[in-house]
TORLO-175002 format. One record per residue (C-alpha): chain; z, y, x. Coordinates in nm, 3 decimals, always signed. Layout:
N
<pt "A",<Z,Y,X>>
...
This chain:
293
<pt "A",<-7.649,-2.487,-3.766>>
<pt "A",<-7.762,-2.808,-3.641>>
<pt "A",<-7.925,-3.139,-3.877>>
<pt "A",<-7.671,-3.353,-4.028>>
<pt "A",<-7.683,-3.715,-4.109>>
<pt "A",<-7.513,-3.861,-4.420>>
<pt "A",<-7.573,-4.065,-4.693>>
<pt "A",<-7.332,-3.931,-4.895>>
<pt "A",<-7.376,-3.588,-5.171>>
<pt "A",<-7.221,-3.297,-4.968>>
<pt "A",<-7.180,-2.932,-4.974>>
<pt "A",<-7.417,-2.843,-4.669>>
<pt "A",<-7.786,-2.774,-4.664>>
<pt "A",<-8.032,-2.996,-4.434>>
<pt "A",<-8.269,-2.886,-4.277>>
<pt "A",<-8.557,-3.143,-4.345>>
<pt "A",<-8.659,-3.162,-4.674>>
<pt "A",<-8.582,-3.526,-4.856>>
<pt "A",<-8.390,-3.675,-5.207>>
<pt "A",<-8.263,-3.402,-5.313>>
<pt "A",<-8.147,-3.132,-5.575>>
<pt "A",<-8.181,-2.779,-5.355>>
<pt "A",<-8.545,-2.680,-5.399>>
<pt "A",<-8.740,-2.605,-5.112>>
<pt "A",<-9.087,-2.511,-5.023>>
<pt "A",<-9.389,-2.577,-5.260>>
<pt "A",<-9.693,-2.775,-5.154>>
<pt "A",<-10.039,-2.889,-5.332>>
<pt "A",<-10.039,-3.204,-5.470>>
<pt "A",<-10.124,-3.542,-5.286>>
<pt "A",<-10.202,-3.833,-5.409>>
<pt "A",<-9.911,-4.077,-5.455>>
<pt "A",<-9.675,-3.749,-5.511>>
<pt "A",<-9.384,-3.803,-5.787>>
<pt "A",<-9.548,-3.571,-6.088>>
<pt "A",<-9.182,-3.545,-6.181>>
<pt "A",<-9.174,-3.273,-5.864>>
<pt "A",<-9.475,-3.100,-6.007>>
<pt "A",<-9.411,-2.699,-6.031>>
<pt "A",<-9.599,-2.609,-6.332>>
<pt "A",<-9.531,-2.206,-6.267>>
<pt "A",<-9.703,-2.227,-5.913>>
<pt "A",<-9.944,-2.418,-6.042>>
<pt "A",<-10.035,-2.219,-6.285>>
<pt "A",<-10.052,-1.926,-6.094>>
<pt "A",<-10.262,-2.067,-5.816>>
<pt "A",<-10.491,-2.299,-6.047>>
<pt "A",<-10.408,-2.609,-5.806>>
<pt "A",<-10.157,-2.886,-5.871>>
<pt "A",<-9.803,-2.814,-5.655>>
<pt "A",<-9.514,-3.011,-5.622>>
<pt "A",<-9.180,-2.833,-5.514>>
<pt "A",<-8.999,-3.042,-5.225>>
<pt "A",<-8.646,-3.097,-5.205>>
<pt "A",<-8.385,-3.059,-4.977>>
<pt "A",<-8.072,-3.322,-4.974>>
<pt "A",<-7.688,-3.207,-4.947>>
<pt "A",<-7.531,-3.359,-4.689>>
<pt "A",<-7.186,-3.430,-4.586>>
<pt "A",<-7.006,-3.314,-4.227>>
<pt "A",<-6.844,-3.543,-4.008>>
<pt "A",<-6.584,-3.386,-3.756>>
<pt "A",<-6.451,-3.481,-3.490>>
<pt "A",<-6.150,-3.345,-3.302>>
<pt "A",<-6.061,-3.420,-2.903>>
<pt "A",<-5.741,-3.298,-2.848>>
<pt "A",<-5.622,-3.252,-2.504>>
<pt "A",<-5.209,-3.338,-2.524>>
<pt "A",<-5.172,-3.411,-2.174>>
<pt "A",<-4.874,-3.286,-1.991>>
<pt "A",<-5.053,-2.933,-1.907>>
<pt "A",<-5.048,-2.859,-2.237>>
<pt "A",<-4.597,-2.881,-2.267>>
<pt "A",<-4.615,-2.532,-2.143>>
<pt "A",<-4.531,-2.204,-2.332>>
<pt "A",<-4.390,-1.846,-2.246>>
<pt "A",<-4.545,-1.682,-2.562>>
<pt "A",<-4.426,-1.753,-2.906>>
<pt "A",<-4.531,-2.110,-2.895>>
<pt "A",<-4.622,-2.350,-2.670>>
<pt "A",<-4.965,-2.486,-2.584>>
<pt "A",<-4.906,-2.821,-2.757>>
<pt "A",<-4.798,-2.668,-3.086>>
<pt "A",<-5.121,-2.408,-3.117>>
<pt "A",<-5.361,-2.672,-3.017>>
<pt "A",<-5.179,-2.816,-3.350>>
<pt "A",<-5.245,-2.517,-3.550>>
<pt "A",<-5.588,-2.482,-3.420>>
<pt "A",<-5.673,-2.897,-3.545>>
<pt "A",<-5.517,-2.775,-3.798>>
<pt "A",<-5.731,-2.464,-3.899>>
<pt "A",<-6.082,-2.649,-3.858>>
<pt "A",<-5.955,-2.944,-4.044>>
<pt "A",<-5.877,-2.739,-4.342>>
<pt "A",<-6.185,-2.521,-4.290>>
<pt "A",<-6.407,-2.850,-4.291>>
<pt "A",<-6.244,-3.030,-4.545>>
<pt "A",<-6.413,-3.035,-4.888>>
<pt "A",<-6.606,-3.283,-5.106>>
<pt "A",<-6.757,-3.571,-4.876>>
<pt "A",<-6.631,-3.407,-4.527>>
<pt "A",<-6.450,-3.681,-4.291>>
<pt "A",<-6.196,-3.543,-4.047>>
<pt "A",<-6.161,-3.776,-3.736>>
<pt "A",<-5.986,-3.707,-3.383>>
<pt "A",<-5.925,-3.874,-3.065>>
<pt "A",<-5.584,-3.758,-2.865>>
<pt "A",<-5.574,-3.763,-2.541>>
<pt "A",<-5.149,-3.797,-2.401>>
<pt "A",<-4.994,-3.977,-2.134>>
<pt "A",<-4.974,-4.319,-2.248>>
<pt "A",<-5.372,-4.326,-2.303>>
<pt "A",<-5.585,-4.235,-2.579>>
<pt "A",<-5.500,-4.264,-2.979>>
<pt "A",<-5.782,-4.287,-3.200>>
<pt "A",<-5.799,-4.161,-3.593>>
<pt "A",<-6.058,-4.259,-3.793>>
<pt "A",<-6.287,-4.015,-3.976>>
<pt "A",<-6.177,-4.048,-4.305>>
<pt "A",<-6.197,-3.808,-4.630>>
<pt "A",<-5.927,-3.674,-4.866>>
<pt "A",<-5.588,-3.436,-4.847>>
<pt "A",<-5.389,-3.719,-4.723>>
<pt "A",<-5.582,-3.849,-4.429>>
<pt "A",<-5.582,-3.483,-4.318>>
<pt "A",<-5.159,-3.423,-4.350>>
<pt "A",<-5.115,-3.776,-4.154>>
<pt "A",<-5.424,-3.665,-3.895>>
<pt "A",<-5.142,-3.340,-3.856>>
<pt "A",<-4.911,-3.586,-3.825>>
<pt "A",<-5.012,-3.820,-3.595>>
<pt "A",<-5.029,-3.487,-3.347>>
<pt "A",<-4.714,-3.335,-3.396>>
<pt "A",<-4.535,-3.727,-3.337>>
<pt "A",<-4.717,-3.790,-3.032>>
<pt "A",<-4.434,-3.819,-2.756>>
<pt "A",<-4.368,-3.558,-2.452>>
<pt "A",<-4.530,-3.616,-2.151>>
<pt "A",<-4.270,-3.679,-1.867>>
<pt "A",<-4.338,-3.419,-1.507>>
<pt "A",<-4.546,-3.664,-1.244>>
<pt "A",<-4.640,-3.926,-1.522>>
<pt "A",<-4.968,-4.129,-1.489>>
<pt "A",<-5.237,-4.311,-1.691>>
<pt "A",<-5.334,-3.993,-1.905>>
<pt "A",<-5.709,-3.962,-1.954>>
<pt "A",<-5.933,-3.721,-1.806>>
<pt "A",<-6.073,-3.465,-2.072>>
<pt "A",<-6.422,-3.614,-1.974>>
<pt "A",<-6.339,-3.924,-1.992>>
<pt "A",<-6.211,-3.811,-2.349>>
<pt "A",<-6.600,-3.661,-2.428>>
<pt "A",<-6.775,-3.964,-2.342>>
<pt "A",<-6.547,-4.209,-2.519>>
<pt "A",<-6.621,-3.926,-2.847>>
<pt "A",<-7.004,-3.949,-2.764>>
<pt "A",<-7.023,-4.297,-2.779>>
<pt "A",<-6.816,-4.331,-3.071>>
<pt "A",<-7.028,-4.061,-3.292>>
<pt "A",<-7.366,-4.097,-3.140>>
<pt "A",<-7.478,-4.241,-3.452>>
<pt "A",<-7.399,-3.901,-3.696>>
<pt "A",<-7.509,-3.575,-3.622>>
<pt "A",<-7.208,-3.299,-3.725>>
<pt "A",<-6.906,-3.104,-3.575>>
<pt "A",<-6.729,-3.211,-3.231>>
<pt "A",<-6.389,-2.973,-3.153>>
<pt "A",<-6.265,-2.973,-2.808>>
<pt "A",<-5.888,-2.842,-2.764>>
<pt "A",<-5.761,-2.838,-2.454>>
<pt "A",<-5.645,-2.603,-2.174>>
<pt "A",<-5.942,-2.708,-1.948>>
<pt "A",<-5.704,-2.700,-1.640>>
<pt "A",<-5.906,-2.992,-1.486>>
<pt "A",<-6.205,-2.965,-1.243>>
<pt "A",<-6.530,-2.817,-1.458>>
<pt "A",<-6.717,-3.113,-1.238>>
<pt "A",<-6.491,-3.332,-1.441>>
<pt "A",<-6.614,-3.209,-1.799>>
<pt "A",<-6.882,-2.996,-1.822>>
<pt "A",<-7.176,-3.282,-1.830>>
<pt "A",<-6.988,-3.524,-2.079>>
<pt "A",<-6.943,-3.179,-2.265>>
<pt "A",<-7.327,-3.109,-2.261>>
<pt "A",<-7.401,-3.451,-2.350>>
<pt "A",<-7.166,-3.410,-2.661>>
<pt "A",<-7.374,-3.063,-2.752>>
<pt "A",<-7.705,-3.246,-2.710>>
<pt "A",<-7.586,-3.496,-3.020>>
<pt "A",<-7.330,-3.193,-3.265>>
<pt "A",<-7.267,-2.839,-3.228>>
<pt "A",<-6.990,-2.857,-2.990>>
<pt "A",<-6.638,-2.589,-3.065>>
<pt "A",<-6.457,-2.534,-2.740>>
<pt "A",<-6.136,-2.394,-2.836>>
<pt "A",<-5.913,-2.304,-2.515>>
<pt "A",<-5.592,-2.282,-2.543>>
<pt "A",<-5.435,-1.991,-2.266>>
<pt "A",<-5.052,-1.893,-2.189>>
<pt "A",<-4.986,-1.547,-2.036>>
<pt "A",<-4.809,-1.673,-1.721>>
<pt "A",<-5.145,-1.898,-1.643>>
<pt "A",<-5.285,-1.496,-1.594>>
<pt "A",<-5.064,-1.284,-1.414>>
<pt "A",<-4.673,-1.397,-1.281>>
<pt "A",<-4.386,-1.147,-1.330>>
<pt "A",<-4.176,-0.990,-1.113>>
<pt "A",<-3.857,-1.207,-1.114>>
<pt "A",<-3.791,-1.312,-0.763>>
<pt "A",<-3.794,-1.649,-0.640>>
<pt "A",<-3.942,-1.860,-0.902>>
<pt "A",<-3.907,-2.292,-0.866>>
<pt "A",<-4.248,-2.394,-1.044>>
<pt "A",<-4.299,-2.766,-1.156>>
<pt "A",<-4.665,-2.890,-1.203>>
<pt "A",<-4.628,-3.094,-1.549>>
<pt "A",<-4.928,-3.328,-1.405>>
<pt "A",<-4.750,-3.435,-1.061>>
<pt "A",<-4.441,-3.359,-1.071>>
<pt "A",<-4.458,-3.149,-0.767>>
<pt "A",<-4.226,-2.839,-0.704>>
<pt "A",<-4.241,-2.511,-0.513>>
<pt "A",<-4.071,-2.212,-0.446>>
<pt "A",<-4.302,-1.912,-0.552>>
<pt "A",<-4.129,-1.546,-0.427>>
<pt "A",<-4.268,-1.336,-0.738>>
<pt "A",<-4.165,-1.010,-0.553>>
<pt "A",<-4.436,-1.023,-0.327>>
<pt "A",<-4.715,-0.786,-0.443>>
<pt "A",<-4.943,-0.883,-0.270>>
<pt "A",<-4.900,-1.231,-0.406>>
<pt "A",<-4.920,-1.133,-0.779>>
<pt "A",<-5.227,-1.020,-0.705>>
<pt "A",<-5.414,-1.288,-0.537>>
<pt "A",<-5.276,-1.473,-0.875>>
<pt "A",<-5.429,-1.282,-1.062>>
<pt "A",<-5.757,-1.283,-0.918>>
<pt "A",<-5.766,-1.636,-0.876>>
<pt "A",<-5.704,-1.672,-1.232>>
<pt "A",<-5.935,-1.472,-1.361>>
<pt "A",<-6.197,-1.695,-1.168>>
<pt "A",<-6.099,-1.960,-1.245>>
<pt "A",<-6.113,-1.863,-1.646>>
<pt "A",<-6.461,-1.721,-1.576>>
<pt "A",<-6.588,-2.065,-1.422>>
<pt "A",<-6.451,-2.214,-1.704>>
<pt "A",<-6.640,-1.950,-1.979>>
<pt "A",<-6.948,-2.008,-1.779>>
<pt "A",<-6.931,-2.366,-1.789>>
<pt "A",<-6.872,-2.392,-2.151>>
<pt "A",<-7.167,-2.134,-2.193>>
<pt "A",<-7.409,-2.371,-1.968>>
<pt "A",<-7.327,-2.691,-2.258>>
<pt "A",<-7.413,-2.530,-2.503>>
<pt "A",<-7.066,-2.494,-2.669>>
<pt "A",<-6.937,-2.190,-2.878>>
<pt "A",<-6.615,-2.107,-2.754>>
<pt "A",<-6.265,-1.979,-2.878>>
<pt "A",<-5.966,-1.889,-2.682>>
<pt "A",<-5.630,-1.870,-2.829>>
<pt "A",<-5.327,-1.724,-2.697>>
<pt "A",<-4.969,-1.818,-2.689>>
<pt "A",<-4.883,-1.494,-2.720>>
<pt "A",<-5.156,-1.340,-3.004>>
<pt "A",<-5.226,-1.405,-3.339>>
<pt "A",<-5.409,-1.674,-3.338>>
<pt "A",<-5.478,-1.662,-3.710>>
<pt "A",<-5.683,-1.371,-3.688>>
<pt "A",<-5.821,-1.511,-3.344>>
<pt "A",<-6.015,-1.773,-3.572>>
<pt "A",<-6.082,-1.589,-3.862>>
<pt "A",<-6.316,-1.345,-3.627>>
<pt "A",<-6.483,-1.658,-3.462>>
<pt "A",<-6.557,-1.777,-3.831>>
<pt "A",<-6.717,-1.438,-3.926>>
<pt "A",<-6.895,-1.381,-3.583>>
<pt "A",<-7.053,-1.794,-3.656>>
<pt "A",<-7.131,-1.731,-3.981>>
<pt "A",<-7.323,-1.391,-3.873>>
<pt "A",<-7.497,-1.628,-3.610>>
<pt "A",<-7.596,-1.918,-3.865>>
<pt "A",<-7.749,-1.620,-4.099>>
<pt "A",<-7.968,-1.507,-3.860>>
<pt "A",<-8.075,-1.844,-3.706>>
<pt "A",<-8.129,-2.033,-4.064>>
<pt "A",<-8.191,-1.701,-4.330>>
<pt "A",<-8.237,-1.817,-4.688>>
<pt "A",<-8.562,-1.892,-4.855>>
<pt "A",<-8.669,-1.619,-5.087>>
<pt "A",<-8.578,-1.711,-5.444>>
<pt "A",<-8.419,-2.009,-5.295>>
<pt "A",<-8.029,-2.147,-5.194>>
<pt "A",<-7.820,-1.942,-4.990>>
């Protein structure tokens, strides 16, 4: 939905007209015009020499942060966090992969950061997948991880030069202060994909007594008695606060956003946000008459 840069012959539309093969609008002739764009059917029917324009394919360029920090080694569904911010790489990779397309990604873990180049093909793409699933377990109270907006800016100044598609996984567990401008700065530059990754027990806790509770980040422990009421609810509320501050902050940068559950079906999860985007990008950008869809 947003103009691409490339210099390469890609599968997507721009939105400036340029070299090209996709006709576009037709204009009366100028002086210095290539006569080898003339339209000889408009110009015939208006009487005045036209030239049809062009618009240029270009390629996409994505790039994927993925939060694998030690929030994310958490899971009471079917899966853990970790594993369906793996399918969910994996699901945009796949859906963005085609002639020209270059899948890059920056992982965020608690050593530091690992970078992977943008690169093109089937094989780039399996060891991208790869490179996720082999990145070591973070251990409880461990340090030196990145912050998620530290993550952002280091991705904005590595694709400021390219216009295309920037995918955010994480949890979003840190402070918004702490990511929602590098976020908005990313928007400003691509069309920004916030996909957040949620667990049931980081909603509501269960009635199961007392419960010892580590926090992955720290290392810290506490004793949480899950019969109280009274407590359940307060957990609840402050939950669902804290997920609305983090909708509304995604919503303010001007980045669509997907959740994806431990405990859904995240397949279909995605395939809805596809449809629902696509729906979006019709209206925004409709087809010329006569012209490309």
């Amino acid at each position: 939905m947003r103009r691409l840069d490339g210099l390469l012959q890609g599968e997507h539309l721009g939105l400036l007209p340029g070299p090209g093969t996709e006709a576009a609008e037709g204009r009366e002739y100028l002086p210095g015009d290539d006569v080898r764009t003339m339209d000889w059917n408009l110009t015939a029917r208006t009487t005045v020499p036209h030239v049809r324009d062009r618009i240029a394919d270009r390629e996409l360029e994505t790039w994927l942060l993925v939060d694998a920090t030690a929030s994310m080694d958490f899971g009471t569904g079917q899966v853990e966090k970790r594993d369906l911010a793996v399918y969910a790489v994996a699901a945009v990779a796949y859906l963005t992969e085609r002639s020209g397309n270059r899948v890059g990604a920056q992982i965020l873990h608690g050593s530091g950061l690992r970078h992977v180049p943008a690169r093109t093909g089937r094989p780039h793409l399996l060891g991208l997948l790869r490179s996720l699933l082999e990145v070591p377990r973070n251990r409880p109270g461990g340090h030196g991880a990145p912050s998620l907006g530290a993550g952002a800016d280091l991705l904005l100044r590595t694709t400021a030069r390219r216009r295309g598609l920037a995918v955010v996984v994480s949890d979003f567990l840190e402070t918004v202060e702490s990511w929602e401008r590098p976020l908005r700065l990313l928007a400003r530059h691509h069309q920004v994909l916030a996909v957040e990754v949620v667990d049931p027990r980081e909603l509501s806790l269960p009635d199961v007594g007392l419960l010892t509770v580590v926090d992955p980040e720290t290392g810290r422990r506490r004793e949480i008695p899950t019969a109280s009421r009274r407590l359940r609810e307060r957990y609840a509320v402050a939950a669902a606060e804290q997920r609305a501050a983090i909708s509304a902050a995604l919503r303010r940068s001007g980045a669509a956003h997907l959740r994806l559950h431990t405990d859904g079906d995240w397949m279909r999860d995605i395939v809805q946000h596809v449809m629902i985007q696509r729906r979006l990008a019709t209206v925004a950008h409709p087809p010329p008459p006569g012209g490309a869809a």
